[in-house]
N, C-alpha and C positions, 0 to 999 in steps of 0.2 A: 809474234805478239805476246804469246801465253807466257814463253820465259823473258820476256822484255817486263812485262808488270812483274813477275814474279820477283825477278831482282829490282825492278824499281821500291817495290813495293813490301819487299822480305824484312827491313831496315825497322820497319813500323810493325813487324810483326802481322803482317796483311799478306794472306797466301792466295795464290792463285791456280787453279787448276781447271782440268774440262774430265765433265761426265759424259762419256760417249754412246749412249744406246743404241741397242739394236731394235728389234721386234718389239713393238710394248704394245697390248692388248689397249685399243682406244676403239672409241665409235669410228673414228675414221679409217684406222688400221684393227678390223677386228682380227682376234686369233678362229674364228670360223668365215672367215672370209673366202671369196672364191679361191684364192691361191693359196690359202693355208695350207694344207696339206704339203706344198710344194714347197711352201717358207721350212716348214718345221722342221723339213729333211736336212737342209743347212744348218741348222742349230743344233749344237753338242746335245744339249740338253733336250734337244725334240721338243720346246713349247715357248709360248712367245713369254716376253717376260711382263710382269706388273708394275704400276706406278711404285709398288709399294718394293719393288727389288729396287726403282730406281731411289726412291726417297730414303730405304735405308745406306746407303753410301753417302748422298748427301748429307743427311745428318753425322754419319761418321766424319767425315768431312769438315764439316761447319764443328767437333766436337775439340776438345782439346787432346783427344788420344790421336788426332790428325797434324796435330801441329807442325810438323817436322817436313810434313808432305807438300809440297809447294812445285809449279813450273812443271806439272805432268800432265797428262789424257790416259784417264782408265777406261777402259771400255767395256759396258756392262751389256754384255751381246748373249750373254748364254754359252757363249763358246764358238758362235759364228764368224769368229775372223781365227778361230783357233787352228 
């Protein structure tokens, strides 16, 4: 579906992509949660991540230094699928 908009939609200068998170520190997923400890050990980075790891991609993203990037999935995991 992702590269189907992406080329539907590239023509118009309209990009399409997915931001793929891992761990993000929320009230429902906290990073002191009962499993934390056991989360972290899977993450390169050993800590969950923040709204604000994920919001700065996005904005990269939505920025015109993004332009070029279209019809992909980044995944902002800490390094957990690494």
């Amino acid at each position: 579906m992702r590269s189907t908009l992406a080329r539907d939609l590239g023509s118009r200068e309209i990009t399409i992509n997915n931001v793929q998170p891992g761990r993000i520190d929320t009230v429902m997923n906290p990073a002191n949660g009962p499993m934390a400890d056991q989360i972290r050990g899977s993450i390169a980075l050993g800590r969950y991540g923040s709204g604000d790891d994920i919001a700065g991609l996005v904005a990269w993203l939505a920025s015109p230094d993004a332009a070029f990037i279209t019809g992909t999935s980044l995944k902002v995991d800490g390094g957990t699928s690494a």
